[in-house]
N, C-alpha and C positions, 0 to 999 in steps of 0.2 A: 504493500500500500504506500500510495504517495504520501509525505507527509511536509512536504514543501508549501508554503503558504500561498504561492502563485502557480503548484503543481499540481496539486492535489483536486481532484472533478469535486464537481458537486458530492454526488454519491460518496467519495474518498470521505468527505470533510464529517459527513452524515455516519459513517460508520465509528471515526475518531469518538465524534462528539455519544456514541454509545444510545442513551434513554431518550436524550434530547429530542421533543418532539419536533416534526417537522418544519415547524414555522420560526423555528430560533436555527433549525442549519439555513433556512432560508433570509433569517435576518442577517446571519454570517456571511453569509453568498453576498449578498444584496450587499452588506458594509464595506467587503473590502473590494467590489465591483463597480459598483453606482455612485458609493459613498469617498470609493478611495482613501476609505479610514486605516488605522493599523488599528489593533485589538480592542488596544487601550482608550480609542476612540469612541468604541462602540457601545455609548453608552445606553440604547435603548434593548439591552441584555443585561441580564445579571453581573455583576462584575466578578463573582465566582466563573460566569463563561467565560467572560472576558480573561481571566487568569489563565483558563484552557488550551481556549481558542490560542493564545500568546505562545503557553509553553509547549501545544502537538503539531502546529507548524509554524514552522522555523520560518525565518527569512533569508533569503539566499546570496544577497546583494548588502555589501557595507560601503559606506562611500568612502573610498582615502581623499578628494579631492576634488572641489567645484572650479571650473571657468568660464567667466562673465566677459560679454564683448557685447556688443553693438548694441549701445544703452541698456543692458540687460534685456535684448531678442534672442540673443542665441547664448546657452547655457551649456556646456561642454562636461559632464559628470563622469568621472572616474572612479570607478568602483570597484571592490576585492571580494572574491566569490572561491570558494573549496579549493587546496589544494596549494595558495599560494599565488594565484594568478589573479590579471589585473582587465578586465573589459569597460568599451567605451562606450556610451550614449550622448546624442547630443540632440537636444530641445532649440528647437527654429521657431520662435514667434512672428507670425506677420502680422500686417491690417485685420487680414478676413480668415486667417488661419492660424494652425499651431501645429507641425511638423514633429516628431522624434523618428531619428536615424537609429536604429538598434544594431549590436551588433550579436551575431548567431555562431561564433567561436572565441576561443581567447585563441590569439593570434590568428596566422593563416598558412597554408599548405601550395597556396596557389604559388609562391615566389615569383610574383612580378615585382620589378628592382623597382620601378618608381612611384610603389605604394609600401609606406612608412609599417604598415602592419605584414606585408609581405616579407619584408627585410629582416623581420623580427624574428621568423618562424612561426610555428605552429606549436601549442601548449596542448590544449584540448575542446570535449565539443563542450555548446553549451545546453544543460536542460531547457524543456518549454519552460517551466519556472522560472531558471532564471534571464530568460528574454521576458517574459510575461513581466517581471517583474519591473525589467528598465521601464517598457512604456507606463506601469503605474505609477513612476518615481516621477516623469516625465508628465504625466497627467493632472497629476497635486500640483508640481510647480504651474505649468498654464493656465490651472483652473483659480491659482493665488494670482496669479498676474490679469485672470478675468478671461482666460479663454478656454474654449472645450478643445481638448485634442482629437483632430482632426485629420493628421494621416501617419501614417505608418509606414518607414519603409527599411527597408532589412539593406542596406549601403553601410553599414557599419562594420567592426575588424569581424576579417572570419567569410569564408564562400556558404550562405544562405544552402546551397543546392547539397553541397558536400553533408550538410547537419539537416537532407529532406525532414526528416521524417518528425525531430523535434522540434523543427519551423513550422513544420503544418500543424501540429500540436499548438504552437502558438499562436497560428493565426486563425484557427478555428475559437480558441479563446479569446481573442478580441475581439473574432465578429461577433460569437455567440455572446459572450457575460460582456464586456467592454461595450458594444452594441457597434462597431464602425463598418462601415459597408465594406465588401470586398474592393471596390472600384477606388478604395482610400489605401488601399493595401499595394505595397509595390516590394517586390522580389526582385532583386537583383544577381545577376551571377556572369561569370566570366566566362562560362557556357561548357555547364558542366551537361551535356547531352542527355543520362540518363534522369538527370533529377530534372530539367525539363520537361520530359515525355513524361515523366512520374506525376508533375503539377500540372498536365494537360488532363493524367485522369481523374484529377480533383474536384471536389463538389461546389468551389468557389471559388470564380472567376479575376481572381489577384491580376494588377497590372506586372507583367513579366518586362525587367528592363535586362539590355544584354551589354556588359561593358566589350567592344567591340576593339576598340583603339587603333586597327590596323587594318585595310580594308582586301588584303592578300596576305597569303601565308606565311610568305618568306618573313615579312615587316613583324607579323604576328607573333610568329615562332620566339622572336625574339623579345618582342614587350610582354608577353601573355603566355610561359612557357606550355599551360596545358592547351593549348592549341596544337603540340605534336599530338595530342593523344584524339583531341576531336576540334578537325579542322574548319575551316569555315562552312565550310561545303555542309557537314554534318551540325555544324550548329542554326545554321539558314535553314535544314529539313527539320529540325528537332525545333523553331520557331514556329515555322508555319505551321508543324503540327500541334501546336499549341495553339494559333491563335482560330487553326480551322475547329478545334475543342470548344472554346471561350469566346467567339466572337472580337478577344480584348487586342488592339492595337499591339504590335512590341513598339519597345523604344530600345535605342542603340544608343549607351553610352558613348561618347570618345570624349578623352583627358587631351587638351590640346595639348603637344610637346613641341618645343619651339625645332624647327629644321628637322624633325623627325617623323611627323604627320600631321604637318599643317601644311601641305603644298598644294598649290592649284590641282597636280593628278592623283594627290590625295582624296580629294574633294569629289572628280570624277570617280575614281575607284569606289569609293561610299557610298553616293549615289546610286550606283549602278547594284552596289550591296543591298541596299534601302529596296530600290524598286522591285526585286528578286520575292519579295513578299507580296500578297495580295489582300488586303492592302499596304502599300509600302511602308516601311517601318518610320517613327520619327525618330529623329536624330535629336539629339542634347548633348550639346557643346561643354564641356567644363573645363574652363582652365585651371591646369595644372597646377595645386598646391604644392610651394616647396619642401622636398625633403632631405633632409640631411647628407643621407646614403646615395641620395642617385645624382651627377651631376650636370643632368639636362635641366634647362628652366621651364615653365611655360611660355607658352607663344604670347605675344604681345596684341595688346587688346585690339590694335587698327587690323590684324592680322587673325584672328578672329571673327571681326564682324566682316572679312571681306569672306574668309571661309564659309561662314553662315551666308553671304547675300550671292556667293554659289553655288549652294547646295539645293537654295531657293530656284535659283535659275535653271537648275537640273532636274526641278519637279521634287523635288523633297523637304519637306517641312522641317523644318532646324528652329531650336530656343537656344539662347547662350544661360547656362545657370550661375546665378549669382551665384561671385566666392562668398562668404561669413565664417569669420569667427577665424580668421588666418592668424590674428596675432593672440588664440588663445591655443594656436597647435589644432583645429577642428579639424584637419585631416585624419583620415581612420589612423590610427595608430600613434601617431605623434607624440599624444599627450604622455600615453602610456610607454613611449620610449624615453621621453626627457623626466618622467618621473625615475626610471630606474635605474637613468645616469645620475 
């Protein structure tokens, strides 16, 4: 039996709780669901529950460390979970929304050199608890600053696809008890084939984004090393077999890198990637956050929106995504590497 505070189902929580009639594991549900309370919050149960509830599930996530940027919009939390290891979240406030990036490994396996959490290695996976967990940590804070969290998306340290199975545990738990639509839900991955096809056979319809960065193999091989193992070709069949499943659009990450894949036949090669979809994939431009270990920069911003007003030109819908939170370390990984220097 589960006995994690953000792991544990309903039914888990109800067999803990023993005699407890139905309507107190339902207050329990409801408190740390709706209410985004912790235990000791919950005061409309006994406080003898309230002691229980505290001491049979645990919580799985401590925070070593908060970082605050852009007027406190984006909130960067560093947190220590079993074993010694260190996972990142990070809270985006806008105008009309409230974004948390989660992340679904401690470290990562993928070893692309110019992601700060790939350099680091690979620790281990994370439970659905404790990913359930970042978005609740992420929820209290937006809901103190006045807003409902409002999307979800798995961009954080660690390959989503590689941890299928405890990701989809998690985000059945946010649609169902969190209540947020799948269509707020975004999975990201560097295009791990089987765990695509896996989330094609799923009951809710998550937008699938694909960090793509190199629009041919040879360019690929090198920024994306699992791309020997499933190349473009197989990760473009393993898209559209996903989005012929769901109806849902893909999107196609690229990190712009300055002289590395931001060149006008960049631009054409992507396109022609994009269009190979029916319907053509969207592209989402992000300039490249600086990292330590790798010593390419990002492309320069005139150099960006001329890329993005070509992709247009080539029949394919391109956004450029704002950087945030660069001088708090908000790159996956970062925070959690300058803490451990």
């Amino acid at each position: 039996m589960n006995t994690t505070r953000y792991g544990a189902t309903h039914e888990e929580i109800a067999g803990l709780l023993g005699d407890e009639p139905r309507y107190r594991v339902d207050q329990v549900w409801e408190g740390l669901y709706h209410g985004l309370r912790s235990p000791a919050e919950m005061t409309n149960v006994p406080r003898r529950l309230r002691d229980d509830i505290d001491r049979l599930l645990r919580s799985e996530l401590s925070t070593v460390t908060e970082s605050v940027s852009d007027a406190g919009d984006t909130i960067k939390f560093l947190s220590a979970i079993e074993g010694g290891y260190q996972v990142e979240t990070v809270l985006m406030i806008y105008r009309d929304r409230a974004t948390v990036c989660v992340s679904s490994q401690a470290g990562c396996a993928m070893g692309c050199g110019f992601c700060a959490t790939g350099q680091g290695g690979f620790d281990r996976q994370l439970s659905t608890g404790e990913i359930v967990e970042q978005v609740i940590v992420a929820s209290r804070r937006a809901r103190a600053a006045g807003h409902r969290l409002s999307n979800v998306v798995f961009m954080g340290m660690g390959e989503p696809l590689a941890n299928e199975k405890a990701v989809w545990g998690a985000i059945q738990r946010i649609h169902d008890a969190l209540g947020l639509s799948a269509r707020h839900i975004t999975v990201s991955t560097v295009g791990v084939v089987p765990g695509i096809v896996a989330l094609a056979g799923r009951n809710l319809p998550v937008t699938l984004a694909v960090s793509i960065h190199a629009a041919n193999d040879s360019l690929r091989d090198q920024l994306v090393p699992l791309n020997r193992r499933y190349p473009l070709d197989a990760v473009v069949d393993g898209c559209q077999q996903y989005l012929d499943a769901t109806g849902r659009r893909i999107s196609f990450e690229w990190a712009m890198i300055d002289g590395v894949n931001d060149r006008p036949d960049d631009a054409v090669e992507l396109a022609a990637l994009a269009r190979r979809l029916r319907p053509a994939a969207h592209v989402n431009l992000i300039p490249l956050n600086p990292t330590p270990g790798w010593p390419t920069t990002g492309s320069p911003a005139a150099r960006v929106s001329q890329f993005r007003e070509q992709l247009d030109a080539l029949g394919v819908t391109a956004t450029v995504r704002r950087n945030r939170g660069t001088d708090i370390d908000a790159a996956c990984g970062q925070l959690a590497a300058r803490h451990r220097r």
